[in-house]
C-alpha positions as CSV (number, residue, x, y, z in Angstrom):
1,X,26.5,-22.4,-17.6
2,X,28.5,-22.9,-14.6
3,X,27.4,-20.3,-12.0
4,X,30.2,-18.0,-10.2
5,X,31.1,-19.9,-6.6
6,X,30.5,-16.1,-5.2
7,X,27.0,-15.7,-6.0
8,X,26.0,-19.1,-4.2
9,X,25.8,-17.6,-1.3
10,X,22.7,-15.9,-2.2
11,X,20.7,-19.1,-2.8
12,X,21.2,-20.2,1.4
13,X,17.8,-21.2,2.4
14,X,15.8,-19.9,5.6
15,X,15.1,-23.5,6.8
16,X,18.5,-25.0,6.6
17,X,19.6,-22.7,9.4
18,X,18.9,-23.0,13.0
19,X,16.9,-21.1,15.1
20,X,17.8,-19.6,18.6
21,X,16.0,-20.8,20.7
22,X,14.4,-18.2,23.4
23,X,16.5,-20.4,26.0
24,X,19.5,-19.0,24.1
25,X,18.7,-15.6,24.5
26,X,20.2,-13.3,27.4
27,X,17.4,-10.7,29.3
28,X,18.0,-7.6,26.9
29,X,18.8,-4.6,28.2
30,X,17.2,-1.0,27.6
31,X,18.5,0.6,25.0
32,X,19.5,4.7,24.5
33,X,20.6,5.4,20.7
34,X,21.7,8.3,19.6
35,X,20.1,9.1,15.8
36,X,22.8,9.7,13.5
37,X,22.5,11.3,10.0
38,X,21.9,7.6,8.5
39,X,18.3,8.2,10.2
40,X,17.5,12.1,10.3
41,X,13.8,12.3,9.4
42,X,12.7,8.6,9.2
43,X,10.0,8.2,11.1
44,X,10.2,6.8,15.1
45,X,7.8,3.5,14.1
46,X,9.9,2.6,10.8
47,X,12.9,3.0,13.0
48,X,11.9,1.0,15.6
49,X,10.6,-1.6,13.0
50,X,13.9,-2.0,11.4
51,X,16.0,-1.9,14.7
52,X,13.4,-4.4,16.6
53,X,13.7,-6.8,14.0
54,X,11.1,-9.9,15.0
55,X,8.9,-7.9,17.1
56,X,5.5,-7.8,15.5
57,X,4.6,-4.5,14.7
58,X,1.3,-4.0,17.2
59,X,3.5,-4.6,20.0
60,X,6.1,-1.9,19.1
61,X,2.5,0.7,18.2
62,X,2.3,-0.5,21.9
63,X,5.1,0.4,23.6
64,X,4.9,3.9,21.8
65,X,1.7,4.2,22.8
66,X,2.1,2.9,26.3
67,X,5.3,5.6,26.7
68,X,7.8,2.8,27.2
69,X,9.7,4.4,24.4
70,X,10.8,7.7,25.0
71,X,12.7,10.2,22.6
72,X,15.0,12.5,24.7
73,X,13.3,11.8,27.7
74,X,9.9,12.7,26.2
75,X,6.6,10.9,24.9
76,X,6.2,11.2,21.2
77,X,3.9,10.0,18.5
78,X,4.7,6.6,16.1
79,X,4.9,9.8,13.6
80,X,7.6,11.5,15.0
81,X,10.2,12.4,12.6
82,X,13.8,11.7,14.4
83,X,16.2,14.2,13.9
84,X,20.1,14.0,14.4
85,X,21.0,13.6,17.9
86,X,17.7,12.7,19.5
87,X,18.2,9.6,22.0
88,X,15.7,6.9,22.0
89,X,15.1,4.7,24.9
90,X,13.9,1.5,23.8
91,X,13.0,-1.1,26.4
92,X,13.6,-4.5,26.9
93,X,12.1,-6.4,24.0
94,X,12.7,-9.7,23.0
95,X,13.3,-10.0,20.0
96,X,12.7,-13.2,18.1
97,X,16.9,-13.8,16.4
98,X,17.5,-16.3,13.9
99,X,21.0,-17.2,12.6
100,X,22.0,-14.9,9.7
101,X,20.0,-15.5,6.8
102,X,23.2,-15.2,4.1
103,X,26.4,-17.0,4.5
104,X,29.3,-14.5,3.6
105,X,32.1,-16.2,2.0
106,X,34.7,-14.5,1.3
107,X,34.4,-15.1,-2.0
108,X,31.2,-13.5,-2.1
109,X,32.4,-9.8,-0.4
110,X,35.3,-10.4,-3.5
111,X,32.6,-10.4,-6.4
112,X,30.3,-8.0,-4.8
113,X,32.8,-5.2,-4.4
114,X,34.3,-5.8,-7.8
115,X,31.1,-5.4,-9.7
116,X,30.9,-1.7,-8.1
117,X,31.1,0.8,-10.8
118,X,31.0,4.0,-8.8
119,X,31.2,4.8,-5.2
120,X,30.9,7.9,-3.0
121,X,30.1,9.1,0.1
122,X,26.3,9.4,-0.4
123,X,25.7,6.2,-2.6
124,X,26.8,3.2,-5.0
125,X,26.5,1.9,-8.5
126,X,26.6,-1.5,-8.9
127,X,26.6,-3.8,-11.5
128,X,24.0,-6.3,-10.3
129,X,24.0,-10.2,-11.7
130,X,21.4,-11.4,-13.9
131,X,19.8,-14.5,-11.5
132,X,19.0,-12.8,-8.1
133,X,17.0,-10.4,-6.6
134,X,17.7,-7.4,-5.5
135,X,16.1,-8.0,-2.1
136,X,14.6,-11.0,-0.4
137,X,11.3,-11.5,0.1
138,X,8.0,-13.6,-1.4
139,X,10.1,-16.9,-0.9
140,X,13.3,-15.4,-1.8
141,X,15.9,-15.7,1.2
142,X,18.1,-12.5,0.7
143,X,18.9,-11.1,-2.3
144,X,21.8,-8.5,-3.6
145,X,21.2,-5.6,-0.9
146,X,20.8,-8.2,2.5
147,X,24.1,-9.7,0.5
148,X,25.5,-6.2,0.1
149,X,24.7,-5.0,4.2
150,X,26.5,-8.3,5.1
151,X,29.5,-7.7,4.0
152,X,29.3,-4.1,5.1
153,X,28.5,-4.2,8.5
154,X,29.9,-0.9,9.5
155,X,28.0,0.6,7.1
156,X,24.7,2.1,9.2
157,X,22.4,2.8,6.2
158,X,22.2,1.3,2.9
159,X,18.9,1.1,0.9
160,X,17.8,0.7,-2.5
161,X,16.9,3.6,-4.6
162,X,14.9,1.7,-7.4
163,X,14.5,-2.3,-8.5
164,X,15.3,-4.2,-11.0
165,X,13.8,-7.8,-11.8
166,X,15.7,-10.8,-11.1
167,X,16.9,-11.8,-14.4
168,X,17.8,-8.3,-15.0
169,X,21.4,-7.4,-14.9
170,X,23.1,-3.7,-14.9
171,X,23.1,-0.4,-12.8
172,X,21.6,-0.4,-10.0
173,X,21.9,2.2,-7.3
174,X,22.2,2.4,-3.7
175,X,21.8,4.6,-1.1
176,X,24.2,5.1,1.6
177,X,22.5,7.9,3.7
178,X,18.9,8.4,3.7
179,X,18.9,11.9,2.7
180,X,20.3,10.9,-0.5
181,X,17.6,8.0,-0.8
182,X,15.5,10.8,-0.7
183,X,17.1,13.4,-3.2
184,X,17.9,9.9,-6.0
185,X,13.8,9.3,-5.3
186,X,12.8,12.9,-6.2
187,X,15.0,12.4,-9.5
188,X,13.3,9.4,-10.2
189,X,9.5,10.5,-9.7
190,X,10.3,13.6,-12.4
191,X,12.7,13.2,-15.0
192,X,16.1,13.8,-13.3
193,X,17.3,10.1,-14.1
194,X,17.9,8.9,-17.3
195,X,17.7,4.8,-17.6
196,X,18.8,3.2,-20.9
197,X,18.8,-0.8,-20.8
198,X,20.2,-2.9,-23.8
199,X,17.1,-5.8,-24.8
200,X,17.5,-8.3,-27.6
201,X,14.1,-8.4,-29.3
202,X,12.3,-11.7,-31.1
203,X,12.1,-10.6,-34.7
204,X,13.1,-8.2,-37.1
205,X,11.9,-4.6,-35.5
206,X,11.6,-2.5,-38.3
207,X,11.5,1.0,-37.2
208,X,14.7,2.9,-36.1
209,X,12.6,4.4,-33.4
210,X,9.0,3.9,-31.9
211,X,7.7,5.5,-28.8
212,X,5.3,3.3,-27.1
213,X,2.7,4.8,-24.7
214,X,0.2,2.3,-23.8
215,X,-0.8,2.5,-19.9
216,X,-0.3,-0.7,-17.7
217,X,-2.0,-2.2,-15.0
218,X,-0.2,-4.3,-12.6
219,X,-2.2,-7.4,-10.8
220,X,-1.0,-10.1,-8.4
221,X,-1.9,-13.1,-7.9
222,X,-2.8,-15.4,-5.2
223,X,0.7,-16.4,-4.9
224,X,2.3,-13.0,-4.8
225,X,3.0,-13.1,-8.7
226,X,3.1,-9.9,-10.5
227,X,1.6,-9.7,-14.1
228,X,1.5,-6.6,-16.0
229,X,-1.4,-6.1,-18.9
230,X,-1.9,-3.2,-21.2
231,X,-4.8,-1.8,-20.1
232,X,-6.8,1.8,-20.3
233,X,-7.5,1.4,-16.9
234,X,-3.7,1.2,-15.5
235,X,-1.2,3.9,-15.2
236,X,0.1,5.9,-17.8
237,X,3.5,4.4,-19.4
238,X,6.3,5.0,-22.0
239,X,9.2,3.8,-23.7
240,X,11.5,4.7,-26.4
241,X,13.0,2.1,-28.6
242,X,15.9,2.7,-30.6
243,X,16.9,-0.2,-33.2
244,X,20.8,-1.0,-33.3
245,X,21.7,-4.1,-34.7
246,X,19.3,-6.3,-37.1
247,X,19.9,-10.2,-36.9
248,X,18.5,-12.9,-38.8
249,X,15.7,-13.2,-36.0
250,X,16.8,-10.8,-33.6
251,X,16.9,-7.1,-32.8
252,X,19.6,-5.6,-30.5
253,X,17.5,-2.3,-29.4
254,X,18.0,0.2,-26.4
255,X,14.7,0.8,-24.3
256,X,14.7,4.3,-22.6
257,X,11.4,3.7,-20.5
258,X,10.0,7.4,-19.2
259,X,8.1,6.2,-16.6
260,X,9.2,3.5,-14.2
261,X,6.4,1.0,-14.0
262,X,6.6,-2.4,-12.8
263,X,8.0,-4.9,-16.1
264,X,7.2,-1.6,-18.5
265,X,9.8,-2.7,-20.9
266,X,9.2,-6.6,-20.7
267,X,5.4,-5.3,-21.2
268,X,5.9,-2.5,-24.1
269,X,8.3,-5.0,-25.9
270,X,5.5,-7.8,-26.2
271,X,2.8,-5.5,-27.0
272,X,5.0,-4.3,-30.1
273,X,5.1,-7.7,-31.3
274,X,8.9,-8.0,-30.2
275,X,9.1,-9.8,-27.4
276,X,12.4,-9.9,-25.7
277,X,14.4,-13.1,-26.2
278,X,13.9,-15.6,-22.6
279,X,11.4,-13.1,-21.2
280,X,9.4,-16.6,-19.4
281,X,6.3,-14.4,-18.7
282,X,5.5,-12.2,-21.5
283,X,7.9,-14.0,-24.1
284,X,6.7,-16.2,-26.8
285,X,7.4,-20.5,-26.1
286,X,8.5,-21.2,-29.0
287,X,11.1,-18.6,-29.8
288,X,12.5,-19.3,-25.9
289,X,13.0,-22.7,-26.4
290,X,14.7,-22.2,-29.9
291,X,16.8,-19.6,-28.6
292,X,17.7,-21.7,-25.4
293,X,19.2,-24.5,-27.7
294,X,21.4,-22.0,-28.8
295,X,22.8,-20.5,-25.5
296,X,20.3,-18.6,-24.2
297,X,19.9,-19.6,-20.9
298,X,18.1,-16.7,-19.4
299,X,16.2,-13.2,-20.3
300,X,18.0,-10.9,-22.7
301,X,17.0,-7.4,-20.6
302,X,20.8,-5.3,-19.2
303,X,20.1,-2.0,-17.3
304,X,23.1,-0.7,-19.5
305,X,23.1,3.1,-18.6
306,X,22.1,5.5,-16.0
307,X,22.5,10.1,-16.5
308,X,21.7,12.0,-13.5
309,X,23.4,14.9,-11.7
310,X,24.7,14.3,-8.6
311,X,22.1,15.5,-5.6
312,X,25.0,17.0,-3.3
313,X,27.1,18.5,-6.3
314,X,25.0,18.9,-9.3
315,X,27.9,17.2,-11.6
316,X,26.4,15.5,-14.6
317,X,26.7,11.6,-14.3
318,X,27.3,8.6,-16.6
319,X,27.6,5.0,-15.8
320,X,27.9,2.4,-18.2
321,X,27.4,-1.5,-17.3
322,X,29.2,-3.4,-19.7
323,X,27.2,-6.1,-21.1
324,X,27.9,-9.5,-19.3
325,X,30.2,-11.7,-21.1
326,X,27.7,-14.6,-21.7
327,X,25.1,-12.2,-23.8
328,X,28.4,-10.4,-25.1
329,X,29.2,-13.9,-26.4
330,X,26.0,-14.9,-28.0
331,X,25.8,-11.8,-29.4
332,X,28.7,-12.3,-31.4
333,X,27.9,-15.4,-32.6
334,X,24.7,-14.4,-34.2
């Protein structure tokens, strides 16, 4: 399946752009900033860590330490908590630039912004692609939020509220001030977020309903891999399947998980027996490849629904991704 010109952007690699050389680099200057709500209450060495970007962390612990950064004229701890309208003086640091890790095309800012479902003042639904992740990192270049701050460069703050895996499409939500980040973060640690995802299941699941609650423990490998077992020493886990469609040797369910652990539902699903369809870690071989001769190019897992009441206005919430058009499609073939 051809894939949209807009999401190649996201697949630039770190060492097929150049790096400035320190040659190409002017003295820097000291800098005042003035803290604006987009920081209120983060700490002063995450702040400087994110604005010093390239600077090894022991040297900015130094030049805290050392007094060379000063908060409205003032020494302060790494632990200080900023508050709106404290200026920072930050001195000259070199920091270590290389050219922008994602192209934008204007292609790319086109797609983005149309696969927004919602949009406030204090954060965004998107509907996220299936294919890329939703940030870059253990040999991923960038992924949908470095994308997303890219093409919004006059916006100061945006952060991720929660994840989603990369073959994982649907709602995703981000955070446009960080007081919101943290409100959306208290919902998600209790119950105050509802997450309903749309899975198409190897097999004929039986029930109407089943409630698994087997704990998981998450381990990584040498290589940064993450791989979930069920285990009575992990972390306590649940999810709620609701059967919706039967196929010949399918099941269309909806997975409310009730706790947010790292591939619950991928993890849940095989443990039932059910697998879901293209799920390469925890799927079953043979069913993949027969279902891949048939379309199925990647994992059949959609973050379809998220409930919550809004944290500045208390308004009950619904967004609904629509299923992409290529599962829509196989769907409706079986």
């Amino acid at each position: 399946m051809a894939m949209e010109p807009w999401l190649l952007a996201l697949t630039v690699k770190p060492w097929e752009l150049p790096m400035k050389s320190a040659a190409d680099q002017p003295n820097p200057p000291v800098q005042w900033l003035e803290i604006t709500d987009a920081h209120a209450g983060q700490r002063l060495d995450n702040f400087l860590i994110s604005t010093l970007k390239g600077v090894p962390k022991t040297r900015i612990y130094r030049i805290v330490r050392k007094g060379e950064v000063r908060v409205n004229k003032g020494r302060v701890d790494v632990g200080y908590k900023l508050a709106a309208g404290d200026v920072v003086r930050i001195p000259p640091v070199r920091v270590a630039e290389r050219a922008d890790a994602v192209i934008v095309q204007p292609a790319l800012l086109h797609g983005l912004e149309h696969h927004i479902l919602f949009e406030d003042e204090g954060f965004i639904v998107l509907n996220k692609p299936s294919g890329f992740a939703v940030h870059g990192g253990s040999g991923i270049n960038a992924g949908v939020i470095e994308a997303l701050r890219q093409i919004r460069p006059q916006q100061k703050f945006l952060e991720l509220v929660h994840r989603l895996d990369k073959e994982t499409s649907g709602c995703l939500l981000i955070a446009k001030k960080r007081a919101v980040l943290k409100l959306l973060h208290e919902l998600f640690r209790g119950d105050g977020i509802q997450k309903t995802y749309l899975a198409l299941l190897a097999g004929q699941f039986k029930r109407t309903q089943q409630t698994v609650d087997v704990p998981l423990l998450k381990n990584v490998g040498q290589a940064g891999e993450r791989r979930v077992t069920v285990s009575q020493a992990g972390k306590s886990a649940e999810t709620v399947f609701t059967r919706l469609k039967l196929f010949q040797a399918a099941t269309l369910v909806h997975a409310a998980p009730r706790t947010g652990r790292t591939h619950q539902i991928r993890v849940h699903a095989a443990w039932l027996g059910h697998p879901i369809i293209g799920d390469d870690r925890y799927g079953e071989n043979d069913v993949n490849k027969a279902f891949r001769a048939r379309g199925y190019k990647r994992m059949f897992l959609h973050a379809e629904q998220l409930r919550f009441l809004h944290p500045a206005t208390g308004v009950a919430l619904h967004f609904v991704a629509p299923l992409p058009n290529d599962l829509q499609q196989l769907l409706d073939r079986e």
